[in-house]
N, CA and C atoms as an extended XYZ file, in Angstrom:
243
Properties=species:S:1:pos:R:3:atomname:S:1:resname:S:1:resid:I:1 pbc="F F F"
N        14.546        2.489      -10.659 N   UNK     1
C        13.233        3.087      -10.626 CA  UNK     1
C        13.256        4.270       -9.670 C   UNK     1
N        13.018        5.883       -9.893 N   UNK     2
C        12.807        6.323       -9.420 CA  UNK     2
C        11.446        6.859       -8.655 C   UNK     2
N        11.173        7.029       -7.701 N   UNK     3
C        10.034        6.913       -6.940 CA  UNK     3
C         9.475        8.977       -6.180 C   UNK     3
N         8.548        9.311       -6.853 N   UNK     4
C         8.661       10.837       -6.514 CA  UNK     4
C         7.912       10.663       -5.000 C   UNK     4
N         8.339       11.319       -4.029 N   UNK     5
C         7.164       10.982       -2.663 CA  UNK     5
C         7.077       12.527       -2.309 C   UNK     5
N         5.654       12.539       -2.262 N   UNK     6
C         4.590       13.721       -1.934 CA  UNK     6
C         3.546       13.315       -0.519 C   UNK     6
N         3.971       13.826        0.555 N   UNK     7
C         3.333       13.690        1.535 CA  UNK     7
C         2.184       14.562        1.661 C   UNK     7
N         1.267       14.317        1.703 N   UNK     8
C        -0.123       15.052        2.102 CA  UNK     8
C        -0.295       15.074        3.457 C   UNK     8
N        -0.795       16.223        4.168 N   UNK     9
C        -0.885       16.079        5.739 CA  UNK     9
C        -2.250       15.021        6.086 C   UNK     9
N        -2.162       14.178        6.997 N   UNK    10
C        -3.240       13.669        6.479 CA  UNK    10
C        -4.489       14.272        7.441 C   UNK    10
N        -4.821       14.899        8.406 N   UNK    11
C        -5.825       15.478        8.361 CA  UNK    11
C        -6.445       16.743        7.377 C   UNK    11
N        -6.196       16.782        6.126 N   UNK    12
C        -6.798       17.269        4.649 CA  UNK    12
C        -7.190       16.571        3.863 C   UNK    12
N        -6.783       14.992        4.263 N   UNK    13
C        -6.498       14.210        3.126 CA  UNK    13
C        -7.882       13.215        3.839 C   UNK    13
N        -9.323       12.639        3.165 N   UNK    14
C       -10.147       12.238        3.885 CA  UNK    14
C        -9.861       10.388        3.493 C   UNK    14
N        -9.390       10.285        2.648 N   UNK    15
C        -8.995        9.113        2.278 CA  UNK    15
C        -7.746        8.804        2.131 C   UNK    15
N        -7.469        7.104        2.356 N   UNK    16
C        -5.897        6.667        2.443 CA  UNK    16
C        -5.253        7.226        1.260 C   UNK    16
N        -3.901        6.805        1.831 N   UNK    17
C        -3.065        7.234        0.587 CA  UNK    17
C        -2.308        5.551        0.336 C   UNK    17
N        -1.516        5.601       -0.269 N   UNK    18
C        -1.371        4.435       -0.610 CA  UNK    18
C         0.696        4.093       -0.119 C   UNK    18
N         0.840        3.229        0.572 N   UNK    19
C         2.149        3.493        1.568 CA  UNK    19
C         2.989        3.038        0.902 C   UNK    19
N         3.203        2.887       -0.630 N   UNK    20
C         4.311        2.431       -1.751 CA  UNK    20
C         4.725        4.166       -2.220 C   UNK    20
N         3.378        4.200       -3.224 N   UNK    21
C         3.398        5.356       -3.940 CA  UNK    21
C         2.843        6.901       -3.447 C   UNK    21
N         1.976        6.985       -2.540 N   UNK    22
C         1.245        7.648       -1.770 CA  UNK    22
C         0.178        8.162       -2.570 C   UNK    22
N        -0.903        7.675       -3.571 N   UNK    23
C        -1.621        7.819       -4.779 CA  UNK    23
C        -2.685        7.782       -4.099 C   UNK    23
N        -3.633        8.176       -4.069 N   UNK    24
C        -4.982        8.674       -3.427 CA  UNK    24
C        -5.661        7.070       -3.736 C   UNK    24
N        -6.188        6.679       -2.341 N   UNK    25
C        -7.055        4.672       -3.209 CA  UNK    25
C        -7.907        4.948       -3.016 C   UNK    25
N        -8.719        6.001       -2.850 N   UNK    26
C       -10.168        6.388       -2.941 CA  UNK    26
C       -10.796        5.210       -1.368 C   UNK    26
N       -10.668        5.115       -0.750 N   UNK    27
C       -10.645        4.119        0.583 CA  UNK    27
C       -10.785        5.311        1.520 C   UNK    27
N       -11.766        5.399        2.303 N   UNK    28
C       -11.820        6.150        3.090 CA  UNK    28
C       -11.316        6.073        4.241 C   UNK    28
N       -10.633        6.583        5.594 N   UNK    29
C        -9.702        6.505        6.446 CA  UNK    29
C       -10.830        6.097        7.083 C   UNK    29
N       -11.984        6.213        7.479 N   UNK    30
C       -13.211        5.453        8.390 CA  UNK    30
C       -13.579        4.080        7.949 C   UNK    30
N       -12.932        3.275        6.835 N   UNK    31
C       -13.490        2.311        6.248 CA  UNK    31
C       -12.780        1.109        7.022 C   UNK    31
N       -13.791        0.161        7.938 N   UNK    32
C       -13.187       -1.106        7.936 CA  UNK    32
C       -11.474       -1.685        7.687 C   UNK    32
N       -10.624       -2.173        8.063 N   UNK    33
C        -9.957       -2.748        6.533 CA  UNK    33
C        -9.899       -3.968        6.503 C   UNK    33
N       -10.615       -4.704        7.340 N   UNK    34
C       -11.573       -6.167        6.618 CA  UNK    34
C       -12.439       -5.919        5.512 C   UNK    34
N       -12.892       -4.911        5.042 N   UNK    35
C       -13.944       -4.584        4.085 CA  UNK    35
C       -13.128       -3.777        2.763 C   UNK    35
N       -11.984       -3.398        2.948 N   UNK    36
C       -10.654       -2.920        2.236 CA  UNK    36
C       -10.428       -3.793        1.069 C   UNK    36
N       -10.123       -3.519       -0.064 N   UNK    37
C        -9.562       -3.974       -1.162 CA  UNK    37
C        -7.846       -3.873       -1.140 C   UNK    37
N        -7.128       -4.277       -1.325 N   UNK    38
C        -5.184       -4.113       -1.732 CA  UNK    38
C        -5.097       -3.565       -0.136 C   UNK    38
N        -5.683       -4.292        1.425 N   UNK    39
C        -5.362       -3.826        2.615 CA  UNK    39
C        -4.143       -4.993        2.679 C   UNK    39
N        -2.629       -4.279        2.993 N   UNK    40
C        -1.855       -5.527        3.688 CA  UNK    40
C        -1.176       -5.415        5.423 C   UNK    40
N        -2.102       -6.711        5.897 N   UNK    41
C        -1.669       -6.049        7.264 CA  UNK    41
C        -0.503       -6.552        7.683 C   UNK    41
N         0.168       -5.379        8.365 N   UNK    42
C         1.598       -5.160        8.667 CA  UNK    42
C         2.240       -4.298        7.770 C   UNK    42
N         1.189       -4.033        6.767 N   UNK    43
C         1.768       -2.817        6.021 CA  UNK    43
C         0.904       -1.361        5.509 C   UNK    43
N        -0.031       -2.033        5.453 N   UNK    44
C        -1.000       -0.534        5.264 CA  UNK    44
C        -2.277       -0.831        3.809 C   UNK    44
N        -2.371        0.335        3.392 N   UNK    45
C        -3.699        0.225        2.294 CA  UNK    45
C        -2.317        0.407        0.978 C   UNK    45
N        -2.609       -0.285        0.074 N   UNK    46
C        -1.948        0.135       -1.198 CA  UNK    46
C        -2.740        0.062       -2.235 C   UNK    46
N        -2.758        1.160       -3.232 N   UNK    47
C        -3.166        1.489       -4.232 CA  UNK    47
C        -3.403        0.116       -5.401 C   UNK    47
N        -4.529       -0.414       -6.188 N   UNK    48
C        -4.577       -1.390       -6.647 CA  UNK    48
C        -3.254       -1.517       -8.066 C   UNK    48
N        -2.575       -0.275       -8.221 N   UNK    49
C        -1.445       -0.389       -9.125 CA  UNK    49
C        -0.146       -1.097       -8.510 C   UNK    49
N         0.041       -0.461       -7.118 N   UNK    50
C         0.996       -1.014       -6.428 CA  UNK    50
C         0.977       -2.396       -5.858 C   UNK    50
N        -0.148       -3.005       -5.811 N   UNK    51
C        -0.808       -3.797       -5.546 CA  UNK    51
C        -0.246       -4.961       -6.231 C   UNK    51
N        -1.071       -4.875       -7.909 N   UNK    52
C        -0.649       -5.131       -8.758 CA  UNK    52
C         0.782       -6.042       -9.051 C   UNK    52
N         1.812       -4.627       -8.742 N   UNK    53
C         3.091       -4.839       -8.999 CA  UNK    53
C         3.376       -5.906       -7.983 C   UNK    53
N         3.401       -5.771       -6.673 N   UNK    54
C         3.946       -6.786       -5.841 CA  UNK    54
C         3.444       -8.246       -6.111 C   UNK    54
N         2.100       -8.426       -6.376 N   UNK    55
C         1.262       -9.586       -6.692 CA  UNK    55
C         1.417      -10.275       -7.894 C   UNK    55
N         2.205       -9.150       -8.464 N   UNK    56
C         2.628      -10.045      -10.648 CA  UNK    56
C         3.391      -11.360      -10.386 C   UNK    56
N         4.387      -11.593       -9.600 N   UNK    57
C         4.879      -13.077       -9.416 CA  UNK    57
C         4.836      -14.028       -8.226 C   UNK    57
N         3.428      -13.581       -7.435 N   UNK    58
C         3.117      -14.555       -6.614 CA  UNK    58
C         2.446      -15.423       -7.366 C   UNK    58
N         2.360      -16.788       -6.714 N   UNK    59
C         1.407      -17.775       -7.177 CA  UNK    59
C         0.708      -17.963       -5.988 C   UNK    59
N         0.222      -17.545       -5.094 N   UNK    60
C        -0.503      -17.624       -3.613 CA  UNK    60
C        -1.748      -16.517       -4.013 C   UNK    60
N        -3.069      -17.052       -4.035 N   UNK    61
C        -4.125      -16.705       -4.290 CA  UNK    61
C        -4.628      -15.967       -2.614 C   UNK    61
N        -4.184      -16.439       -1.752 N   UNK    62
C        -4.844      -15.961       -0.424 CA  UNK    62
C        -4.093      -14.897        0.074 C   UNK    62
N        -2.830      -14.464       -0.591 N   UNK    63
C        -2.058      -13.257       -0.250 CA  UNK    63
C        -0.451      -13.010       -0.384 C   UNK    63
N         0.235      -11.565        0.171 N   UNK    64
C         1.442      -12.052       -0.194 CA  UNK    64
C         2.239      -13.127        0.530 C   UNK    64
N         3.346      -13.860       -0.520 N   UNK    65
C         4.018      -14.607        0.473 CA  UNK    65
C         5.054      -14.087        1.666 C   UNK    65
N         5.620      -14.167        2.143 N   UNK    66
C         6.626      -13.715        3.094 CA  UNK    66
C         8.124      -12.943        2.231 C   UNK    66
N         8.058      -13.028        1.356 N   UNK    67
C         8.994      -12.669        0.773 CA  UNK    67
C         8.228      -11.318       -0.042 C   UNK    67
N         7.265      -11.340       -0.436 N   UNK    68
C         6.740       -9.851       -0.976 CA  UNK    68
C         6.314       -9.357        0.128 C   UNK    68
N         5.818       -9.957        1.093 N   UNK    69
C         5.653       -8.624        2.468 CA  UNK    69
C         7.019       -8.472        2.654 C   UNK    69
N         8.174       -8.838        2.580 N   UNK    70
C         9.244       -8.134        3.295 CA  UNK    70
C         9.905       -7.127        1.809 C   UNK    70
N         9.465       -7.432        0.916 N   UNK    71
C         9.983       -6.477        0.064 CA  UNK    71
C         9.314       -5.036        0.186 C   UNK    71
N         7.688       -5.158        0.353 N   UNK    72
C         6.803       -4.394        0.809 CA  UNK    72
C         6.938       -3.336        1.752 C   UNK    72
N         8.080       -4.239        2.693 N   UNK    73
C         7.850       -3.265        3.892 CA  UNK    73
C         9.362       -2.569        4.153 C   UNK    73
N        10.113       -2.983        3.171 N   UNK    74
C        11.509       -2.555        2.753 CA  UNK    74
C        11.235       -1.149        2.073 C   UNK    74
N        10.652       -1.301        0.944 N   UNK    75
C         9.960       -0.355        0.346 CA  UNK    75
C         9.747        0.768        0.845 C   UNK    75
N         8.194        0.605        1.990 N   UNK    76
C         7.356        1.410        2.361 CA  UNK    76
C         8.929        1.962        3.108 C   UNK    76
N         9.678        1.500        4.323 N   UNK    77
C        10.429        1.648        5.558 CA  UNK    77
C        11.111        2.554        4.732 C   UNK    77
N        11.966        2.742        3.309 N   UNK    78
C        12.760        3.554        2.804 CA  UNK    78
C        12.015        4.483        2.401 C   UNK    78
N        11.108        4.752        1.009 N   UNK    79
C        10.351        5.985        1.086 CA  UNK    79
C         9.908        6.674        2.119 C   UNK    79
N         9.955        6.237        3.772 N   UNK    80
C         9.181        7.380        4.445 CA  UNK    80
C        10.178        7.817        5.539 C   UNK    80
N        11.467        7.543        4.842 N   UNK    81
C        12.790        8.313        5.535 CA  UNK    81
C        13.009        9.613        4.826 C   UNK    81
């Protein structure tokens, strides 16, 4: 899978970006992220596509398991080299 990464500076940018794909989540950078939709903490805001993807083979309704946060943050840690 190739992955295109487009950094936006983020004081232009008024809302998150999303720390997989960097896709605009319409989430505003002033918003809560207890009040956040696809917020993972220890990893950031992700886009409800990316979201999605990591969440297709959990069976844990309350979040990811330990094994998709570390894929998560494998992920994020390589795209932002």
């Amino acid at each position: 899978m190739s992955i295109e990464v487009v950094k936006i500076p983020q004081s232009e940018d008024p809302n998150e970006r999303c720390v997989s794909c960097y896709a605009d989540t319409g989430i505003p950078k002033d918003m809560p992220v207890e009040k956040r939709k696809h917020y993972v903490i220890g990893c950031g805001q992700l886009c409800p596509d990316c979201y999605a993807k990591i969440k297709l083979n959990s069976e844990s309704e309350e979040g990811l398991t330990q094994e998709e946060l570390e894929l998560l943050l494998e992920i994020t840690a390589r795209d932002s080299k």
